[in-house]
VMD Tcl script that builds the backbone (N, CA, C; Angstrom):
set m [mol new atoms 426]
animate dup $m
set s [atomselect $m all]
$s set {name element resname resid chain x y z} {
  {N N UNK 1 A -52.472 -25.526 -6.530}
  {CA C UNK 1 A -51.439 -24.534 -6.344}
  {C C UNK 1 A -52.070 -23.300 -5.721}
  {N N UNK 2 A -51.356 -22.888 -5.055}
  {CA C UNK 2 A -51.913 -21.783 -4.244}
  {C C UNK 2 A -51.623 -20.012 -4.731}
  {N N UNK 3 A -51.770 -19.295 -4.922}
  {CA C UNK 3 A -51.343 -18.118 -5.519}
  {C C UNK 3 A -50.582 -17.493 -4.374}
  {N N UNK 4 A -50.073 -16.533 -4.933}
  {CA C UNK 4 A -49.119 -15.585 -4.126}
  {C C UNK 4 A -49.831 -14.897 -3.080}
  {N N UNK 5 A -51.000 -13.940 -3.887}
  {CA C UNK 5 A -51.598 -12.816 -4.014}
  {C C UNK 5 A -52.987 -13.977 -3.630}
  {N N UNK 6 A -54.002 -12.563 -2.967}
  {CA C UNK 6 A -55.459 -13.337 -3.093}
  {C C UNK 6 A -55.967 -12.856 -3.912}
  {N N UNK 7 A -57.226 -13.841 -4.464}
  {CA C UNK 7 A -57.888 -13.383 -5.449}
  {C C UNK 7 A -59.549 -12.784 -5.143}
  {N N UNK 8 A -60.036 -12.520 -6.247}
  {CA C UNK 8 A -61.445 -12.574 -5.658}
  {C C UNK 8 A -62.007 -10.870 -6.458}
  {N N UNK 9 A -63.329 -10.889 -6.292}
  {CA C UNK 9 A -64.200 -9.572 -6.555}
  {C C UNK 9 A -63.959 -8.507 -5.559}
  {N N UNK 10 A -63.688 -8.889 -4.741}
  {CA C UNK 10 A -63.534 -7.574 -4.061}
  {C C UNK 10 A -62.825 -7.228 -3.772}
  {N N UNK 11 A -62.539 -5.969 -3.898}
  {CA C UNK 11 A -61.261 -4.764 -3.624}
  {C C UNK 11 A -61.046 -4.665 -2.305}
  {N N UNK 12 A -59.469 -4.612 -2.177}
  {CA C UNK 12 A -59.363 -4.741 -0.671}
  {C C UNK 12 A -57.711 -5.235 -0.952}
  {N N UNK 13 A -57.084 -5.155 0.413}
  {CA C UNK 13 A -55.569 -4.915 0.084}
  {C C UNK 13 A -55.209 -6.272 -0.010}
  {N N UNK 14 A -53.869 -6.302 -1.057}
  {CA C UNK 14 A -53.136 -7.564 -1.262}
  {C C UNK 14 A -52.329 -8.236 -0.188}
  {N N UNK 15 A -52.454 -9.502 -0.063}
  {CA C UNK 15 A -52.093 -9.967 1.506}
  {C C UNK 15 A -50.130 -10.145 0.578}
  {N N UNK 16 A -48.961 -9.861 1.117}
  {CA C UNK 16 A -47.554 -9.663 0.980}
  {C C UNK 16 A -47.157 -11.183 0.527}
  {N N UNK 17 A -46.339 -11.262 -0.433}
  {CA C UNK 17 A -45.763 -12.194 -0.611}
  {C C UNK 17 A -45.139 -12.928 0.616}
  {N N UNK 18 A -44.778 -14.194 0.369}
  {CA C UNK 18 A -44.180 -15.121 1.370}
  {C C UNK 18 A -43.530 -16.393 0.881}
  {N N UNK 19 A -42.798 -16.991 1.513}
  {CA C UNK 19 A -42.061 -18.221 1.320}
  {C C UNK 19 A -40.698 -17.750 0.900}
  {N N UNK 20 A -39.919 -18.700 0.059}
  {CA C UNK 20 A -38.693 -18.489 -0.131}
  {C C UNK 20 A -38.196 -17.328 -0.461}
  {N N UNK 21 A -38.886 -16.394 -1.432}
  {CA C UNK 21 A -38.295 -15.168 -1.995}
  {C C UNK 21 A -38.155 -14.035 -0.991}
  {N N UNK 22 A -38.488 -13.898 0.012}
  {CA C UNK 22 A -38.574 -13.070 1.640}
  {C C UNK 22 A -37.106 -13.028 2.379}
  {N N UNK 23 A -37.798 -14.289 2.023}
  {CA C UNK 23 A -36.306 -15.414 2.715}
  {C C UNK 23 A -35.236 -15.164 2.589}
  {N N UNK 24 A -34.705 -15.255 1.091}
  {CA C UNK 24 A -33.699 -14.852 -0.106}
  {C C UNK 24 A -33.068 -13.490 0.383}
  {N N UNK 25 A -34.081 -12.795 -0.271}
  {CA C UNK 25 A -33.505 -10.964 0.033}
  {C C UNK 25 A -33.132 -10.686 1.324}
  {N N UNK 26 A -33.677 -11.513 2.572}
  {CA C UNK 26 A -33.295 -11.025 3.660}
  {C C UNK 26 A -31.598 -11.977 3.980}
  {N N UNK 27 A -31.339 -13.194 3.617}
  {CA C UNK 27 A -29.872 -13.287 3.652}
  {C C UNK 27 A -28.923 -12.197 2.238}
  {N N UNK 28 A -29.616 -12.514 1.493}
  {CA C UNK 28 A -28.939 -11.286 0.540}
  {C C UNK 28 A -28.207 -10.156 1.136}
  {N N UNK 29 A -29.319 -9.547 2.009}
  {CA C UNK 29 A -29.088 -7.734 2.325}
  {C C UNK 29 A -27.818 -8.179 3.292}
  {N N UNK 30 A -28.321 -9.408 4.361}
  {CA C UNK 30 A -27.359 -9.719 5.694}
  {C C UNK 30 A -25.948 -10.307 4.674}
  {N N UNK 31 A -25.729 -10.552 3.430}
  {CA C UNK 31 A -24.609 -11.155 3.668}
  {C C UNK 31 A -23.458 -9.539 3.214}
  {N N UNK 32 A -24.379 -8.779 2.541}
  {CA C UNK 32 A -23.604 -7.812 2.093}
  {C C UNK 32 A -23.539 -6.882 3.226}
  {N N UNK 33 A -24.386 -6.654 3.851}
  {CA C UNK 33 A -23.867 -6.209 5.262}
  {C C UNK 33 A -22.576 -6.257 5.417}
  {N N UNK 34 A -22.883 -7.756 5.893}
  {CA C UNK 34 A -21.203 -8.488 6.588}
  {C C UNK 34 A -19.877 -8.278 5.762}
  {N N UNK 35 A -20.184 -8.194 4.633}
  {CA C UNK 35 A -19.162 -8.136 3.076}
  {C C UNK 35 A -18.652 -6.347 3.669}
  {N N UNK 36 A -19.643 -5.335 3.957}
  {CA C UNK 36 A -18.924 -4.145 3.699}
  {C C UNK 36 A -18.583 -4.381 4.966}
  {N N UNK 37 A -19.323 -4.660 6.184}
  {CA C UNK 37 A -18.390 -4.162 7.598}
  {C C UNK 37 A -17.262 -5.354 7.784}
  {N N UNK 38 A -16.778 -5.834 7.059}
  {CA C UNK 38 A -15.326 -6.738 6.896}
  {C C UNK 38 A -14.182 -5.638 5.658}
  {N N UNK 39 A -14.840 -5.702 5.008}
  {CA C UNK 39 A -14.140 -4.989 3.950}
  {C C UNK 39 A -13.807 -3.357 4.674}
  {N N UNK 40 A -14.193 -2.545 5.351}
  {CA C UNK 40 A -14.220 -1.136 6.202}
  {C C UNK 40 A -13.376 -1.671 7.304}
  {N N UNK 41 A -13.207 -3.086 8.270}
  {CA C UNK 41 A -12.524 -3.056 9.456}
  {C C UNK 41 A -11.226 -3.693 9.082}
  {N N UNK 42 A -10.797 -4.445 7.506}
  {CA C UNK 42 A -10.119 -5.465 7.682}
  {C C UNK 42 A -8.686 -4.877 6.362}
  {N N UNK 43 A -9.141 -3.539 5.674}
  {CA C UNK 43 A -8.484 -4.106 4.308}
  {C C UNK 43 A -7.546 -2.427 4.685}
  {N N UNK 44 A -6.662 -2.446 4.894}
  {CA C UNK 44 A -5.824 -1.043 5.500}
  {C C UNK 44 A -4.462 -1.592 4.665}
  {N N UNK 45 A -4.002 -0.769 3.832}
  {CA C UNK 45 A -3.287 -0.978 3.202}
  {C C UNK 45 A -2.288 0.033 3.711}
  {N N UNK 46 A -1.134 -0.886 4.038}
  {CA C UNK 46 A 0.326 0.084 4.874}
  {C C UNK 46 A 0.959 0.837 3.462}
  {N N UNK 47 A 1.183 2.107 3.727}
  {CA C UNK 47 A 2.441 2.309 2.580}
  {C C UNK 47 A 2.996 3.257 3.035}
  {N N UNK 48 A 4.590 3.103 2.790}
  {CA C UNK 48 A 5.351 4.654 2.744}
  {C C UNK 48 A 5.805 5.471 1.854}
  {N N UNK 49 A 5.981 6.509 2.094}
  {CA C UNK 49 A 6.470 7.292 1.026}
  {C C UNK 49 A 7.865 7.181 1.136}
  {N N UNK 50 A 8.472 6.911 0.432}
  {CA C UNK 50 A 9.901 6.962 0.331}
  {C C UNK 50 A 10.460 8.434 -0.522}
  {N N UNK 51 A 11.928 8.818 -0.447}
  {CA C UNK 51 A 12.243 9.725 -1.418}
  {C C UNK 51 A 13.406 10.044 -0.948}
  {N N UNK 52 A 14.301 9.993 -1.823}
  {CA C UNK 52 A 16.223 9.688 -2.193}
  {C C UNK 52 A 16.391 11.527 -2.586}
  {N N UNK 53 A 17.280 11.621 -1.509}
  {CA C UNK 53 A 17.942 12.969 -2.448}
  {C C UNK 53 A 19.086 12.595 -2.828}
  {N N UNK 54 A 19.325 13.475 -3.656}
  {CA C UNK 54 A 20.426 13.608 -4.110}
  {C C UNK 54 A 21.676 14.467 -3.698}
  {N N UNK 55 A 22.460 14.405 -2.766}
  {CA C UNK 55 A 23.363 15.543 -2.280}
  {C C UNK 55 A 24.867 15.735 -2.195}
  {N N UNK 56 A 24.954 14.478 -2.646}
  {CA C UNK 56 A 26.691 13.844 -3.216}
  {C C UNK 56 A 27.186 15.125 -4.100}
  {N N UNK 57 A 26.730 15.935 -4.432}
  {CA C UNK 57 A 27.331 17.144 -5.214}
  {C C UNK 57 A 27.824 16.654 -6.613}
  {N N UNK 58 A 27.027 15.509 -7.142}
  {CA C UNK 58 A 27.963 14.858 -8.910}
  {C C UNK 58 A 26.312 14.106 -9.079}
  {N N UNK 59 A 26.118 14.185 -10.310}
  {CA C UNK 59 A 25.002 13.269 -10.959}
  {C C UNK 59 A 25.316 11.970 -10.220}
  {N N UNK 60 A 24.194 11.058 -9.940}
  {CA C UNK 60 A 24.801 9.509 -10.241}
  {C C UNK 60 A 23.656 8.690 -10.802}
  {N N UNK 61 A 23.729 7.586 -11.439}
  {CA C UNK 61 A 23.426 6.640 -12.108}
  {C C UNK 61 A 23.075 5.468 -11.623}
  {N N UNK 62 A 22.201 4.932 -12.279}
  {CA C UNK 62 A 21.595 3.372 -11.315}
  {C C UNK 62 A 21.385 3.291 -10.226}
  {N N UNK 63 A 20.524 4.080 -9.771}
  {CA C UNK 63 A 20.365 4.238 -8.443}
  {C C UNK 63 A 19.255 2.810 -8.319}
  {N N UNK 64 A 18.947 2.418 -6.954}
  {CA C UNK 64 A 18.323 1.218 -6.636}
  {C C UNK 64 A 18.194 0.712 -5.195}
  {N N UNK 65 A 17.045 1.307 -4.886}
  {CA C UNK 65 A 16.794 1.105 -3.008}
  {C C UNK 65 A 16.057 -0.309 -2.819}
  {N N UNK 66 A 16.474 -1.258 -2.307}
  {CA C UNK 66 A 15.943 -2.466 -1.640}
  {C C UNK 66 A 15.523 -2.446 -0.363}
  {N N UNK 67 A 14.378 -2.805 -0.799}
  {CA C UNK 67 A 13.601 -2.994 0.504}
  {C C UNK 67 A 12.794 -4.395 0.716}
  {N N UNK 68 A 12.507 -4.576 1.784}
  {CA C UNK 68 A 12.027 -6.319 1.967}
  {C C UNK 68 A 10.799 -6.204 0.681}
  {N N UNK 69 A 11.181 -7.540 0.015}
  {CA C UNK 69 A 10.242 -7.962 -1.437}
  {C C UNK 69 A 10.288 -6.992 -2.552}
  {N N UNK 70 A 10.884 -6.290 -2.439}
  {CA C UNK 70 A 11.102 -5.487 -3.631}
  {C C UNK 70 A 12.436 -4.471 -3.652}
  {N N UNK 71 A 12.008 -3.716 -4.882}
  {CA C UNK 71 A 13.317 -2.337 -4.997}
  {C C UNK 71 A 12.535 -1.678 -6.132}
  {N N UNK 72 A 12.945 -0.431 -6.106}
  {CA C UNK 72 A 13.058 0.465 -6.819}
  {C C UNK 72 A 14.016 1.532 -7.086}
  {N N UNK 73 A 13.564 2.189 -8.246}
  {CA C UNK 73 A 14.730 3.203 -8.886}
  {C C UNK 73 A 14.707 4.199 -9.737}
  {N N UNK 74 A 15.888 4.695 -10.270}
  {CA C UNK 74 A 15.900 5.377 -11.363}
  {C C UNK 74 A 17.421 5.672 -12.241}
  {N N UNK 75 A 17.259 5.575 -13.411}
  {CA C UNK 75 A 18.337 5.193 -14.206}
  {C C UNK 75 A 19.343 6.456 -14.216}
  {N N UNK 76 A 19.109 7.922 -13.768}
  {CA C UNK 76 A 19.671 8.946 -12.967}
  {C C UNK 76 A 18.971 9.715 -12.053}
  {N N UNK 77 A 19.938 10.431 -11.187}
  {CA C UNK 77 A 19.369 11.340 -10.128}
  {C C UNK 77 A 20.793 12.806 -10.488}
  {N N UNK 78 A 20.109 13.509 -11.188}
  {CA C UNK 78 A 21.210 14.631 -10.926}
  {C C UNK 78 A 21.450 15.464 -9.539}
  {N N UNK 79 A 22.578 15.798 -9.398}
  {CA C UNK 79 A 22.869 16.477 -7.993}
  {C C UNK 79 A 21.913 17.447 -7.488}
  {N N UNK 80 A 21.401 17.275 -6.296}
  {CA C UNK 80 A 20.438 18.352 -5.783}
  {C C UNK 80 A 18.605 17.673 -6.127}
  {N N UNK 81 A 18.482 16.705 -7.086}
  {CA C UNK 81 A 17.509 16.355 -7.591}
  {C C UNK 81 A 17.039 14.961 -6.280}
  {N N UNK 82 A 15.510 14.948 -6.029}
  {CA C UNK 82 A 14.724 14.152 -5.082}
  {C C UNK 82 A 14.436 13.173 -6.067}
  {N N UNK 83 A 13.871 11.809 -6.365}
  {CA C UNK 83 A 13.384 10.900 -6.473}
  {C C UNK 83 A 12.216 10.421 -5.687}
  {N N UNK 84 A 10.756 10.518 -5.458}
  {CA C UNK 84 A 9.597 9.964 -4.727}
  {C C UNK 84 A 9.109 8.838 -5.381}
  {N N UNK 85 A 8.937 8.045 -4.438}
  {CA C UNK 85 A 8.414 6.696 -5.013}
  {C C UNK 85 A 7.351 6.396 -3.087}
  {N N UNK 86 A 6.648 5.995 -3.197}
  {CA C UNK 86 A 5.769 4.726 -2.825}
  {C C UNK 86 A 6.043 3.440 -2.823}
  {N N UNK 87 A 5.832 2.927 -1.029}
  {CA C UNK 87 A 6.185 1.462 -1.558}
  {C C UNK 87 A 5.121 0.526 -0.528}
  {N N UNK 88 A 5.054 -0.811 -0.366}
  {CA C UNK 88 A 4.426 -1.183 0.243}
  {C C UNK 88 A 5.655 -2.259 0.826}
  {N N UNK 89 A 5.499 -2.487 2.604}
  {CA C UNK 89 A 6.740 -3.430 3.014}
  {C C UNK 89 A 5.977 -4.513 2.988}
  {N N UNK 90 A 6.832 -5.521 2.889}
  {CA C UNK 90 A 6.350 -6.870 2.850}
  {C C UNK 90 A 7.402 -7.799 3.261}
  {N N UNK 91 A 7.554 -8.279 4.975}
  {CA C UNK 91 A 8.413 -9.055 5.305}
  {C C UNK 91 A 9.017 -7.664 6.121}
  {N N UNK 92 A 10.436 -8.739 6.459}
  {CA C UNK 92 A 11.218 -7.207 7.501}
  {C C UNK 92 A 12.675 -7.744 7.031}
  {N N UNK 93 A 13.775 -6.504 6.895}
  {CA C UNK 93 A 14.822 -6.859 6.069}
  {C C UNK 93 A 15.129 -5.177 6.595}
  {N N UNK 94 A 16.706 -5.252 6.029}
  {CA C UNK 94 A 17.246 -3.670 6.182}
  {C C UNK 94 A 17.433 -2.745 4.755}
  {N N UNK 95 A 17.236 -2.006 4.792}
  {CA C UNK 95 A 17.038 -1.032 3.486}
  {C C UNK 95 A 18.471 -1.216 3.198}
  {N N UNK 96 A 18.590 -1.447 1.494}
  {CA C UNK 96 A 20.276 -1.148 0.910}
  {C C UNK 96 A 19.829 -0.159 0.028}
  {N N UNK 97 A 20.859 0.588 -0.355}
  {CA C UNK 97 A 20.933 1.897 -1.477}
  {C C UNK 97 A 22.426 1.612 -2.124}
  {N N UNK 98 A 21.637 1.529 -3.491}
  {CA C UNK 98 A 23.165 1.199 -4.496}
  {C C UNK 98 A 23.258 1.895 -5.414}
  {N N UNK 99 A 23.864 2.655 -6.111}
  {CA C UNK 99 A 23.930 3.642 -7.588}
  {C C UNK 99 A 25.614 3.753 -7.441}
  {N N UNK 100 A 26.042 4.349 -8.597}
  {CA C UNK 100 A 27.032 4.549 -9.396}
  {C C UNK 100 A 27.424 6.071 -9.495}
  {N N UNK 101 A 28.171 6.257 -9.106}
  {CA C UNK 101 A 29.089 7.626 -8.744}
  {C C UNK 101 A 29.459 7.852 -10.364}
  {N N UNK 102 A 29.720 9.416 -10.151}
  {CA C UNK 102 A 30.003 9.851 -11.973}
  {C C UNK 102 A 31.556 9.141 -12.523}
  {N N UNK 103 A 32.257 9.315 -11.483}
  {CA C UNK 103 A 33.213 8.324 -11.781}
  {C C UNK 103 A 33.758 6.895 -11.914}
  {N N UNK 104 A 32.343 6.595 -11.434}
  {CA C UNK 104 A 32.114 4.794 -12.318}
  {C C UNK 104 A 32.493 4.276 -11.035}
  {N N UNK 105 A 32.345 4.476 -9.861}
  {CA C UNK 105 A 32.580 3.501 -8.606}
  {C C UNK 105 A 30.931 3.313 -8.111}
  {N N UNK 106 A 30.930 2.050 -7.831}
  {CA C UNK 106 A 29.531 1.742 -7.407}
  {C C UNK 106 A 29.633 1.745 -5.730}
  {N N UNK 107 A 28.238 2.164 -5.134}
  {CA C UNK 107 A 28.286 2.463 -3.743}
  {C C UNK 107 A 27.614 1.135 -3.502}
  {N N UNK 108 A 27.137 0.292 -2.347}
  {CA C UNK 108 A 26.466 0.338 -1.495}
  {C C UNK 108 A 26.480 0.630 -0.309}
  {N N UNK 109 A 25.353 0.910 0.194}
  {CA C UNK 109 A 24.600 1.368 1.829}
  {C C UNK 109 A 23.937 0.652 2.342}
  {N N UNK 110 A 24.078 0.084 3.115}
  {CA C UNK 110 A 22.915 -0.699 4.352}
  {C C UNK 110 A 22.171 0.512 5.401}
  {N N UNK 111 A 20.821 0.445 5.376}
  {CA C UNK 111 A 20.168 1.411 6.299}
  {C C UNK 111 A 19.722 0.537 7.356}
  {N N UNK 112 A 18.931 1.192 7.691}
  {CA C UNK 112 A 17.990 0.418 9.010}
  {C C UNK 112 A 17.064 -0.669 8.489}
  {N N UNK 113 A 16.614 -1.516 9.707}
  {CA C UNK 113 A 15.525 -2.730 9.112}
  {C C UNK 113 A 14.151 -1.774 9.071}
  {N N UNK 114 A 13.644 -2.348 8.538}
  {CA C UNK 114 A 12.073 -1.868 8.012}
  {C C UNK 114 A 10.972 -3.000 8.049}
  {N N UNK 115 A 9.858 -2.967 8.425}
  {CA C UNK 115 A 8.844 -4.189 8.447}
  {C C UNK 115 A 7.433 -3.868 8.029}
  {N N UNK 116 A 6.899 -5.033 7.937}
  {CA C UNK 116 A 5.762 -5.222 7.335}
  {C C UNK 116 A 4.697 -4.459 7.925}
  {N N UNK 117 A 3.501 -3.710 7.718}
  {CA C UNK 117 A 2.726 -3.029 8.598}
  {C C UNK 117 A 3.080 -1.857 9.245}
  {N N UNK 118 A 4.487 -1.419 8.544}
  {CA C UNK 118 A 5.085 -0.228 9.034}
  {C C UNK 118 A 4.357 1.120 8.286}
  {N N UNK 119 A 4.101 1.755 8.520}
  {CA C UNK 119 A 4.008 3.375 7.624}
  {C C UNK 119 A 4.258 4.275 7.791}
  {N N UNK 120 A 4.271 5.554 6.720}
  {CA C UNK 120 A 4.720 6.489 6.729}
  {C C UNK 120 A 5.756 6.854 6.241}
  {N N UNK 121 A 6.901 8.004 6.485}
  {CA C UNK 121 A 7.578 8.330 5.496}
  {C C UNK 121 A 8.971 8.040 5.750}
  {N N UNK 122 A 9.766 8.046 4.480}
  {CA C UNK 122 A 11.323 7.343 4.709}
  {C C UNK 122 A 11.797 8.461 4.072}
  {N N UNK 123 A 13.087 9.226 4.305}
  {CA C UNK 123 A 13.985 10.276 3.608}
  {C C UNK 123 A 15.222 9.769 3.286}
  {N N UNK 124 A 15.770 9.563 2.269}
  {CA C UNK 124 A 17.350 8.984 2.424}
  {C C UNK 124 A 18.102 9.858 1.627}
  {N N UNK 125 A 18.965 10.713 2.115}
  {CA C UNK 125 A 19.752 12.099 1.827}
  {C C UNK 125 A 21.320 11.309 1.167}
  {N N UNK 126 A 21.329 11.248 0.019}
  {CA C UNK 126 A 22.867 10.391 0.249}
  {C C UNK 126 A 23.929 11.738 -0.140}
  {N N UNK 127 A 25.103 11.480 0.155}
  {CA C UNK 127 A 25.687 12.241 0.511}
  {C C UNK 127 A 27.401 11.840 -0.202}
  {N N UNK 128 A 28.169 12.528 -0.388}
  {CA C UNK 128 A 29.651 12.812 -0.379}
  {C C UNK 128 A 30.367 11.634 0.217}
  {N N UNK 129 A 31.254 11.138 -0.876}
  {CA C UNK 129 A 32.191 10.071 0.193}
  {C C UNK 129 A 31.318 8.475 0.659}
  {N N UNK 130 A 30.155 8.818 -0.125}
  {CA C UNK 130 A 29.833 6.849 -0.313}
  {C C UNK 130 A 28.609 7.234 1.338}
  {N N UNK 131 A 28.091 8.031 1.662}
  {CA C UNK 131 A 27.333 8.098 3.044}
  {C C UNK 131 A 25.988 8.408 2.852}
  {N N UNK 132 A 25.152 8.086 3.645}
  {CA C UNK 132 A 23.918 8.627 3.635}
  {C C UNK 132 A 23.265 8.602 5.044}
  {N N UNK 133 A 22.273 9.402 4.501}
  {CA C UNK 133 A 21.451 9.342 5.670}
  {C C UNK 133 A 20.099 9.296 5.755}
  {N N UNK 134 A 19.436 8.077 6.790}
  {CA C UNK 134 A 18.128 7.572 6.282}
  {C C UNK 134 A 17.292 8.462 7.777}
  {N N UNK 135 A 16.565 8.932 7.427}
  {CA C UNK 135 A 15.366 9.936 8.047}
  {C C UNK 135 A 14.033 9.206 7.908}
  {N N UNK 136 A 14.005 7.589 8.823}
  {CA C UNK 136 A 12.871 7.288 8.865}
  {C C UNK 136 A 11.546 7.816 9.764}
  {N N UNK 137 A 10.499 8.094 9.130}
  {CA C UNK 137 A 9.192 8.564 10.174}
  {C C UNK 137 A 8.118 7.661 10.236}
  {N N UNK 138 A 8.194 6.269 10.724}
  {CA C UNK 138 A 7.639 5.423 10.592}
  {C C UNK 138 A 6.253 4.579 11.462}
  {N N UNK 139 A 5.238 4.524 11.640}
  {CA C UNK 139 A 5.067 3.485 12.882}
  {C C UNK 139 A 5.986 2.371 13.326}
  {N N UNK 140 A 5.566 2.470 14.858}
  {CA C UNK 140 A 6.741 1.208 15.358}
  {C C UNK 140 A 6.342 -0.399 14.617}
  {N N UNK 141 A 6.881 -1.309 14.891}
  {CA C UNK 141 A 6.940 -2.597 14.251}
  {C C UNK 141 A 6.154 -2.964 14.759}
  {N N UNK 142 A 4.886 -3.893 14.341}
  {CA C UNK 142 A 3.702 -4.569 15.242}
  {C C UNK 142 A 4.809 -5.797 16.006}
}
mol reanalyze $m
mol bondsrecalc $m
mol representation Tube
mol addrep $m
């Protein structure tokens, strides 16, 4: 068997390891390399900010914005009051907005389509008389 290291009486510098363990660390370092410059060019996570006013001039109730693969909400929005939420699109579909007027009539709204890889911010002002209005600031659709 051969040693790593040389041996011997006299002082004098150690000749560097070699063989497999060299070997090793040098795909090691190269694979994590590759791991961060994939992970830095590849992982961009789209999101928008969404946020519902409230401007119908009456509380309303059950509110609930659909958007492709999901929805969100809140169980009231009093008059004059914003709602912010975050979302991520997934797929392409048209925004609906549904809640419940103080007088117990339920709305829906169809907005604009929205898609996957889109970002940035969405405003939806709803308004008097069952209307709204969607104030998208979005990138265009890939």
């Amino acid at each position: 068997m051969t040693p790593l290291y040389s041996t011997g009486s006299a002082p004098g510098p150690k000749s560097p390891p070699t063989g497999r363990a060299s070997f090793s660390a040098a795909c090691f370092l190269a694979a994590i390399l590759s791991f961060a410059v994939a992970l830095a060019a590849g992982c961009h996570s789209y999101h928008v900010d969404a946020t519902v006013e409230n401007r119908t001039g009456a509380p309303i109730k059950l509110l609930e914005v659909d958007y492709p693969s999901a929805s969100f909400g809140d169980n009231s929005l009093a008059a004059g009051e914003a709602f912010h939420y975050r979302i991520q699109l997934r797929g392409s579909a048209p925004l609906k907005v549904q809640y419940t007027t103080a007088d117990e009539h339920q709305v829906l709204i169809t907005g604009p389509s929205v898609s996957e890889r889109q970002e940035g911010s969405l405003q939806i002002v709803l308004l008097p008389g069952g209307k709204a209005e969607f104030r998208p600031s979005l990138t265009p659709a890939p």
